[in-house]
DRENMITOR-194386 format. One record per residue (C-alpha): x, y, z; residue in three letters. Coordinates in nm, 3 decimals, padded with zeros to 5 digits. Last residue first. Example, Ala and Ser with C-alpha at 12.3 -4.5 7.8 and 13.67 -1.06 7.14 Angstrom:
<nodes>
+---------+---------+---------+------+
|       u |       v |       w | type |
+---------+---------+---------+------+
|  01.367 | -00.106 |  00.714 |  SER |
|  01.230 | -00.450 |  00.780 |  ALA |
+---------+---------+---------+------+
</nodes>
This chain:
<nodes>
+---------+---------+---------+------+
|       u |       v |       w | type |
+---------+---------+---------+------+
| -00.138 |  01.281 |  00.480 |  UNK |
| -00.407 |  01.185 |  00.256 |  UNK |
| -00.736 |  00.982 |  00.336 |  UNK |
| -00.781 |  01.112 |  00.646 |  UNK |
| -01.157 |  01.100 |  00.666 |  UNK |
| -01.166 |  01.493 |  00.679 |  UNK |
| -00.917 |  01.569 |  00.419 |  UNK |
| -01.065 |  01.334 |  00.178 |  UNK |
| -01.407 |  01.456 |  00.191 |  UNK |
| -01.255 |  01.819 |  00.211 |  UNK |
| -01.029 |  01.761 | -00.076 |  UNK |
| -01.352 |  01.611 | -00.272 |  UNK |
| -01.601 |  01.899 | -00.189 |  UNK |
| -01.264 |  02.160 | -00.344 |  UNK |
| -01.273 |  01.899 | -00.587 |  UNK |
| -01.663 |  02.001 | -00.738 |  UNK |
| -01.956 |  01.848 | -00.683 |  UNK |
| -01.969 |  01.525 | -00.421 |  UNK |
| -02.254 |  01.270 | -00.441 |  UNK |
| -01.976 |  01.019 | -00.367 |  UNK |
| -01.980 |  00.780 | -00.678 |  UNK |
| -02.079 |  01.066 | -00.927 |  UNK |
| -01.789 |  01.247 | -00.782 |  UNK |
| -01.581 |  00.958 | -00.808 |  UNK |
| -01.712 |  00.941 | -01.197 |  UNK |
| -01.671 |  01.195 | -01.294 |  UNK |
| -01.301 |  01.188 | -01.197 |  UNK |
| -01.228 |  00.897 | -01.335 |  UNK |
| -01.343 |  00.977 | -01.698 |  UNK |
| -01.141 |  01.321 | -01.671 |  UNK |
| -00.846 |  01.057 | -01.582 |  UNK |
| -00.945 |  00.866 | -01.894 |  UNK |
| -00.999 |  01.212 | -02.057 |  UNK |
| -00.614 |  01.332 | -01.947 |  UNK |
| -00.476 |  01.022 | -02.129 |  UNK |
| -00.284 |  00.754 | -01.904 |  UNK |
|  00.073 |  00.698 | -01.811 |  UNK |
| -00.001 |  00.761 | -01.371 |  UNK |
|  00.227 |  01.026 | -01.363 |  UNK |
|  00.130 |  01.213 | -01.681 |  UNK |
| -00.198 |  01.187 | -01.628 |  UNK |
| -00.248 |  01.275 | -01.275 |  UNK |
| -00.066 |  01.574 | -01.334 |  UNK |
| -00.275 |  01.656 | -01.638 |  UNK |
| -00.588 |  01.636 | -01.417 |  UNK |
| -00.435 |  01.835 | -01.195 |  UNK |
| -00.230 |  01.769 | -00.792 |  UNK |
| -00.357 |  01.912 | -00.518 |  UNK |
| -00.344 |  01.660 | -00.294 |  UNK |
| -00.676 |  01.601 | -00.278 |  UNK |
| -00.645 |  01.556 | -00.648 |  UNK |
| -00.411 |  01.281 | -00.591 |  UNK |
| -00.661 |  01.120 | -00.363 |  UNK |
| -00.937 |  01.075 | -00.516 |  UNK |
| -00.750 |  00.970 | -00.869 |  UNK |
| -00.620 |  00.712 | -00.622 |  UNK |
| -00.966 |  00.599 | -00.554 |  UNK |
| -01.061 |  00.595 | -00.848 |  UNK |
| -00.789 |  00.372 | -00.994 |  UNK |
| -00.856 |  00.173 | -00.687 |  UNK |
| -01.208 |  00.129 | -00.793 |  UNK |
| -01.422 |  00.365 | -00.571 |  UNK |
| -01.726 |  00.193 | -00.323 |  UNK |
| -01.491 |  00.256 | -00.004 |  UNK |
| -01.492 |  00.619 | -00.115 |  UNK |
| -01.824 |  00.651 |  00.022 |  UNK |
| -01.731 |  00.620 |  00.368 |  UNK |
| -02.028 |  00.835 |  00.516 |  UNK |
| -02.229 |  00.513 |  00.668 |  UNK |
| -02.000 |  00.189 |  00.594 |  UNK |
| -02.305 | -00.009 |  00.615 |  UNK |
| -02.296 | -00.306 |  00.898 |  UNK |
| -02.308 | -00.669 |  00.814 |  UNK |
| -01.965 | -00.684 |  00.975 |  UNK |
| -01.860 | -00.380 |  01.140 |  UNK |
| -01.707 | -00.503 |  01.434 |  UNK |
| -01.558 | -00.730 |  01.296 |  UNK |
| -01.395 | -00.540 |  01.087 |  UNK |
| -01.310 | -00.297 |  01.375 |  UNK |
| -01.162 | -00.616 |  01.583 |  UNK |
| -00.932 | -00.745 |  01.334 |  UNK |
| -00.811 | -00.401 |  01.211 |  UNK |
| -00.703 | -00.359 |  01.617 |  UNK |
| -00.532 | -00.694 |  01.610 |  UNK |
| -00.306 | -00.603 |  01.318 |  UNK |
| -00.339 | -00.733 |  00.979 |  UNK |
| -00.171 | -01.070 |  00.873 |  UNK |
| -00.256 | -01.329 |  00.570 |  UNK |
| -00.099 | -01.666 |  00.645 |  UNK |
|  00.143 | -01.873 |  00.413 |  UNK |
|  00.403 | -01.965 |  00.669 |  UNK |
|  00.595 | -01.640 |  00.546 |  UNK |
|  00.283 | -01.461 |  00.590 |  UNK |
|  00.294 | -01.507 |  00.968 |  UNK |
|  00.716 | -01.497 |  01.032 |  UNK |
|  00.673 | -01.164 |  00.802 |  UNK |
|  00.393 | -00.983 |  01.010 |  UNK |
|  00.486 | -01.119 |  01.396 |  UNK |
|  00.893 | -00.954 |  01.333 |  UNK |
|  00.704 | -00.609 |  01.223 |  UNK |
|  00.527 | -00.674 |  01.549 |  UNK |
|  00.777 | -00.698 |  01.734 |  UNK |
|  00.946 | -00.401 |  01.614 |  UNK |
|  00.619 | -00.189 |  01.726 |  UNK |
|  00.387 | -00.037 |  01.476 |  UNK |
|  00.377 |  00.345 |  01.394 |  UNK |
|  00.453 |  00.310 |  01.057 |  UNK |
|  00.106 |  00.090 |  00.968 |  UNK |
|  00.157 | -00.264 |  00.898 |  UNK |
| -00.058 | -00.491 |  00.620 |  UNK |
| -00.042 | -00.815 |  00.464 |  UNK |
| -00.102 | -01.102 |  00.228 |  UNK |
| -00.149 | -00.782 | -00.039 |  UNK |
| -00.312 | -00.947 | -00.320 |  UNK |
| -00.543 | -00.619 | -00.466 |  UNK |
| -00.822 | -00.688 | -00.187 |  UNK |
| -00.579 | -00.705 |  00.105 |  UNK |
| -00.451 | -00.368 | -00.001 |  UNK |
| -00.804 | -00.219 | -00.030 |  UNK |
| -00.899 | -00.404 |  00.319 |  UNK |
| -00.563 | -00.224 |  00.489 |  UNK |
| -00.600 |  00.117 |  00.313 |  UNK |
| -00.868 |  00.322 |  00.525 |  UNK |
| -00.874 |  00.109 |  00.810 |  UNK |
| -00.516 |  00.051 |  00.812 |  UNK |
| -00.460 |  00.445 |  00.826 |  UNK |
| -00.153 |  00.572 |  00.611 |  UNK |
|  00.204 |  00.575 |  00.746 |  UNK |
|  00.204 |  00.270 |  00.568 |  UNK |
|  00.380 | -00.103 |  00.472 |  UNK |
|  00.219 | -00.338 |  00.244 |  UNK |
|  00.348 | -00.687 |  00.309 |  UNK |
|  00.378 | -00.838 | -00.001 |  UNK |
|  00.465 | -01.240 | -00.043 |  UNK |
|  00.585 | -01.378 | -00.367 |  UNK |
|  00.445 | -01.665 | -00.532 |  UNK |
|  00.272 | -01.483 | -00.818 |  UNK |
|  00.592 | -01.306 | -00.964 |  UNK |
|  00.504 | -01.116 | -01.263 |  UNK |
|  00.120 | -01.074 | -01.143 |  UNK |
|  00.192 | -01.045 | -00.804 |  UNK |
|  00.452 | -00.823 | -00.856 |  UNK |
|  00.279 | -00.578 | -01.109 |  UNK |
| -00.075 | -00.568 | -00.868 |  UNK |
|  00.155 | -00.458 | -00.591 |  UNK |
|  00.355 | -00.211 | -00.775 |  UNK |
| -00.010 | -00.025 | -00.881 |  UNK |
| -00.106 | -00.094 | -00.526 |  UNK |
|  00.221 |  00.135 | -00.411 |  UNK |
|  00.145 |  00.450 | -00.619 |  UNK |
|  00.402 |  00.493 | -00.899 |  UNK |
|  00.686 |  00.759 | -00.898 |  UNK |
|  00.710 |  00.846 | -00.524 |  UNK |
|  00.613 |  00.616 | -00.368 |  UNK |
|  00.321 |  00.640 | -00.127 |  UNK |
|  00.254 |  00.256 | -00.038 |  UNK |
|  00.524 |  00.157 |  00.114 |  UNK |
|  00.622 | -00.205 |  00.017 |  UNK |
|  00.791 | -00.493 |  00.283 |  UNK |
|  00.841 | -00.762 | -00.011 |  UNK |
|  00.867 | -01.115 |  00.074 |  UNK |
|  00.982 | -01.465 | -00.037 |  UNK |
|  01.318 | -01.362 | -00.238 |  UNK |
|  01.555 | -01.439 | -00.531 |  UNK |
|  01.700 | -01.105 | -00.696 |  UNK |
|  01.653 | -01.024 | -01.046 |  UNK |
|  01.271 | -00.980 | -01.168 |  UNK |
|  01.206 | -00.813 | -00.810 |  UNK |
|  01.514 | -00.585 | -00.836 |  UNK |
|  01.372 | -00.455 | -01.137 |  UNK |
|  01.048 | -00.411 | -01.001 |  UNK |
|  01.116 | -00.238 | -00.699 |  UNK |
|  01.316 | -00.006 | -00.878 |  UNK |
|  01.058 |  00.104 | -01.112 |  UNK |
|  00.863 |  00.155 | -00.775 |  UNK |
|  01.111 |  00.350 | -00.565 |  UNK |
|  01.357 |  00.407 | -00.311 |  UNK |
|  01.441 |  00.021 | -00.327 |  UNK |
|  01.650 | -00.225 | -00.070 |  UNK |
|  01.781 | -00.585 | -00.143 |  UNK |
|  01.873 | -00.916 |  00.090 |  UNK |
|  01.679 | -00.833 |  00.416 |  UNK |
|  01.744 | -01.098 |  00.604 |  UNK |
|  01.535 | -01.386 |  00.830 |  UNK |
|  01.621 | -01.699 |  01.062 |  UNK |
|  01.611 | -01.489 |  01.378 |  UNK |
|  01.587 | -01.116 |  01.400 |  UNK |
|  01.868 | -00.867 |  01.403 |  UNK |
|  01.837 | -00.870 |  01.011 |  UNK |
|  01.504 | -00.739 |  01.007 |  UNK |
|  01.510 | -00.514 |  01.326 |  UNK |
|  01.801 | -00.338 |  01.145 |  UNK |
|  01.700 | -00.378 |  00.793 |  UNK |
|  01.338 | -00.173 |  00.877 |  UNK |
|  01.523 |  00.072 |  01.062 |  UNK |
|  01.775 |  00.122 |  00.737 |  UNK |
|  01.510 |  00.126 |  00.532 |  UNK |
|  01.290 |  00.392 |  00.721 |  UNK |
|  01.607 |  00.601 |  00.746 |  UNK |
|  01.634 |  00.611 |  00.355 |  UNK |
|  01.311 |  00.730 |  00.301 |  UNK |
|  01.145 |  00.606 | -00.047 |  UNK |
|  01.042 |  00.263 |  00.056 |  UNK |
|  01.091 | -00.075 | -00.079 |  UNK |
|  01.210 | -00.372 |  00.151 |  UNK |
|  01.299 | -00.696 | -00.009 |  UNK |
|  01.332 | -00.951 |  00.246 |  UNK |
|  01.471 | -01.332 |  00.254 |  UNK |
|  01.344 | -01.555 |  00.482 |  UNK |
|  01.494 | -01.840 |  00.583 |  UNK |
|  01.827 | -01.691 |  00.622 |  UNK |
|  02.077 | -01.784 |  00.375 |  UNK |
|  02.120 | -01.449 |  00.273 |  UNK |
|  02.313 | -01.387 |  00.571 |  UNK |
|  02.176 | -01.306 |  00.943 |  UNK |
+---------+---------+---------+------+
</nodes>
């Protein structure tokens, strides 16, 4: 394919040999290219504002700004653009959050080819796609109480808060990553634990620990 395929592909991701997968199923396919590659959010971005595209294949661990952060940016810079969020992290813990912040999609790392191929051809035609297996737990659980998921009630700055600490990073880590002041993430923090009826982080990296919630 050229890059006047159909569909044209921006894939960001911070491993070089999950690009270069993702670009050969991508541009082996039918009517569809990749037509840019990032390692990284502030990459993402500027490639986003200069290169002419339909949808973005974004992991969501990066490692200089967390993945819904990026998401939120393109959709507000760039509202007709189509993001696929792509994981090694659970769909049930992620997918809905994703979905929630303008994601029109969702694929773990261990999907199939095909069904990499299934994503982009769906969203392209204007479609929201999660796997079949989501499908079926949500509905599943509709009407039903999330018993012991707490962290489902967190705002995603929460929630990420959540999960940097879990993985060991400070307060002051979290601050200087994420651009804020250490009392706004102080802020966060109390109010997680508040949240989740949890005490102290070493109750938090267990919580998160135990419902996979970091790698």
């Amino acid at each position: 394919m050229t890059e006047n395929a159909a569909i044209k592909i921006l894939i960001v991701d911070d491993h070089a040999v999950v690009r270069e997968g993702l670009k050969q199923i991508i541009n082996n396919a039918q009517d569809m290219a990749v037509i840019g590659e990032a390692e990284n959010g502030l990459e993402a971005i500027r490639l986003s504002r200069q290169l002419d595209y339909q949808i973005m294949l974004l992991e969501i661990a990066l490692p200089d700004r967390n993945g819904i952060d990026i998401l939120k940016q393109i959709k507000k810079e760039s509202p007709h653009v189509s993001v696929i969020m792509f994981s090694a992290h659970r769909e049930d813990q992620y997918a809905v959050r994703a979905l929630k912040s303008g994601a029109s999609g969702y694929l773990g790392k261990q999907c199939s080819a095909t069904q990499i191929i299934t994503a982009i051809k769906q969203v392209a035609s204007g479609l929201k796609y999660i796997s079949p297996a989501l499908a079926q737990e949500m509905a599943n659980n509709l009407n039903q109480e999330y018993e012991g998921e707490l962290h489902k009630t967190l705002s995603d700055r929460e929630f990420q808060t959540l999960t940097m600490i879990a993985s060991g990073k400070s307060v002051s880590d979290i601050a200087k990553e994420l651009s804020l002041s250490v009392k706004t993430i102080s802020e966060y923090r109390a109010r997680l634990l508040l949240k989740m009826k949890l005490r102290h982080n070493a109750e938090l990296t267990h919580y998160a620990i135990k419902n996979e919630l970091v790698e």
